[in-house]
N, C-alpha and C positions, 0 to 999 in steps of 0.2 A: 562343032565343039567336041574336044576330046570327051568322053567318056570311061570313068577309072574303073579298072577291073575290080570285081567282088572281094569283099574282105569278108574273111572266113569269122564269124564271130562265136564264142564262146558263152553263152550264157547262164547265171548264176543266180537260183532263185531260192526262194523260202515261202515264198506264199503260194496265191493261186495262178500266176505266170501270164496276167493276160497282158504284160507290155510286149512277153515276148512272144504273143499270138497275134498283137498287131504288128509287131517289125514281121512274122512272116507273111504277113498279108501284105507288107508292103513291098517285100522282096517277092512275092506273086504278081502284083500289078504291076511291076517294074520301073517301082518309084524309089528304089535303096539299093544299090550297089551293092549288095554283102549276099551271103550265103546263113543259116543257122548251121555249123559245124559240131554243135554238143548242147547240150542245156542237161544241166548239172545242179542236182542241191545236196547238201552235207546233213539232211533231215530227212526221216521215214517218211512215206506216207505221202508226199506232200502232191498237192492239187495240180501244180503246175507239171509235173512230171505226166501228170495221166493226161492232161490237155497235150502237151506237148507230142506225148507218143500218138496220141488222136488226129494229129497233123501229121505223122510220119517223117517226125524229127527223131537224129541221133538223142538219147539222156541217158545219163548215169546217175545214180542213188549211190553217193558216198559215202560209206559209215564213218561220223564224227570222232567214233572210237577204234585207235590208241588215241586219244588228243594228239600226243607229241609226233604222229607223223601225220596228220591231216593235211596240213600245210604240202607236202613233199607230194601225197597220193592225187590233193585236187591239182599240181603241175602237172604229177605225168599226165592224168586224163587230157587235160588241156594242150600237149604237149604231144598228146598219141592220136589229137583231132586234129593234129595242125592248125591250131588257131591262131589269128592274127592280131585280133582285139577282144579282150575279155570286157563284157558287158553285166555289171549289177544291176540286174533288174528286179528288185526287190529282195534284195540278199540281206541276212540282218548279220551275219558273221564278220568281222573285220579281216577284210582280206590281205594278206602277204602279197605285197608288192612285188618287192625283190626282181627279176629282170624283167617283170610285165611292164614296166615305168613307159609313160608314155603309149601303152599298148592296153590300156583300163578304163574306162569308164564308167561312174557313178550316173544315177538318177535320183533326185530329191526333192520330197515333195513341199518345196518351201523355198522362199526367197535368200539361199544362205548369202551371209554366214550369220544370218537371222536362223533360229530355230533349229540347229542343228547339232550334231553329235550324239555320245551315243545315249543310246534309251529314245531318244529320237527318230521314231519312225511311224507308220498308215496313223490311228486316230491321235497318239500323244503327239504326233508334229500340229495337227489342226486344231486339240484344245489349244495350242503353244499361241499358236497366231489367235485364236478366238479371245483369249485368257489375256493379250497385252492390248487388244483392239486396236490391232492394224486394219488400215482397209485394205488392203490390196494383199493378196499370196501368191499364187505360181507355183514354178517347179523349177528347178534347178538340175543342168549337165555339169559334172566337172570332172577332170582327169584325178586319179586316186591316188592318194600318196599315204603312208603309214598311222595317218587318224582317220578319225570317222567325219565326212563330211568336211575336208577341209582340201583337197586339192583344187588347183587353179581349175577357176569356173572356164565353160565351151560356150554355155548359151544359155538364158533365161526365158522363159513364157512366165506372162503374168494375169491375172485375173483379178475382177472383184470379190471384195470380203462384202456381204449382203449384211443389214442390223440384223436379220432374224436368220440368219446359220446358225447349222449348230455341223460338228466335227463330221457326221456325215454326208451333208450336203455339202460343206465346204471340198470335203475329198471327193465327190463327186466331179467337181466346178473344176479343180484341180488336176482329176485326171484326165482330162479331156485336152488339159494343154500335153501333161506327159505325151499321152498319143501322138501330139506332132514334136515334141521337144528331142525326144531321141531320137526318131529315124533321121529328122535333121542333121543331127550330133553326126552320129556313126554315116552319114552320108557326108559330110567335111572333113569326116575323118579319111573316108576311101580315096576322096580327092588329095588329100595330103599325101597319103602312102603311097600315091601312083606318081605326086610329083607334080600336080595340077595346081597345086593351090598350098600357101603358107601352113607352118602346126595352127591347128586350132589353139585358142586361148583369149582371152579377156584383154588380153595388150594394156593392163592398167585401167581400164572400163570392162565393166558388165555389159555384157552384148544379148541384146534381144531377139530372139527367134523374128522374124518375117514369113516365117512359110503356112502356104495357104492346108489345111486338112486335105490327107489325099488319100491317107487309110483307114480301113473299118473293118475292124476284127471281122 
């Protein structure tokens, strides 16, 4: 079987960065095609930056100020990594598409286009599902397009909603499917770009992950 060469990825965070400490673990075990090329957040301070450099990844700390060229400074960086696919791994900023189309990916922690958009994210998404009494949540891949939370879904993991959750065991439960929900993502995505396999997309159906846990921070 062919095997698609690594795709350089780009990631973009605000929190504390551990989806992108498991996609490098999974690019260690060599269960993910890709390289980490940058990990980038547009906030001081932030957690995931010092994980990150602790793993002896490229990051950049963007200052958000002037606003009006943030947008243009997080291309070049992206652009001076050679990145191939930028990855939101817990980014709360709404990111500028523009020629990334097809080249972006979201992660979310909810069954969209259930619970999503913006103000929408870590515990307001899981009072969101707790608060309408669904049973069932997951996590959600989808390709990023000019709103928050609303580009065409790649793949879905789902889980149960338990009667006695409350929003932080629920995010618990939840991220356990992220951990395999991305490296899947961005591993159908390398096979696309090599030529191996159709664009990833929902084809008119919500597609469900099948893949067995292979990584651990």
């Amino acid at each position: 079987m062919n095997n698609p060469s690594p795709v350089r990825l780009g990631c973009l965070v605000s929190g504390r960065g551990r989806s992108v400490l498991n996609l490098q673990t999974c690019i260690e075990n060599g269960s993910l095609p890709a390289t980490i090329a940058l990990v980038a957040s547009t906030k001081p301070d932030v957690e995931a930056i010092r994980h990150a450099r602790q793993r002896g990844l490229p990051c950049a700390e963007i200052s958000d100020q002037p606003r009006k060229t943030l947008d243009d400074r997080l291309d070049d960086a992206l652009h001076a990594a050679k990145v191939d696919l930028v990855v939101l791994a817990g980014y709360l900023r709404l990111f500028r598409v523009g020629h990334w189309v097809d080249r972006c990916l979201n992660i979310h922690p909810a069954l969209l286009p259930r619970h999503g958009g913006a103000g929408m994210w870590g515990h307001h998404v899981h009072q969101s599902v707790l608060a309408a009494g669904d049973k069932e949540s997951g996590c959600t891949v989808h390709w990023v397009d000019d709103r928050f939370d609303h580009g065409e879904i790649v793949l879905q993991r789902r889980c149960v909603v338990e009667d006695q959750d409350t929003p932080t065991t629920l995010a618990a439960r939840v991220f356990e499917e992220e951990l395999v929900a991305l490296p899947e993502a961005i591993a159908r995505v390398a096979r696309w770009r090599n030529g191996l396999a159709s664009r990833p997309s929902s084809g008119g159906t919500i597609p469900t992950s099948t893949a067995e846990r292979s990584c651990n921070m």
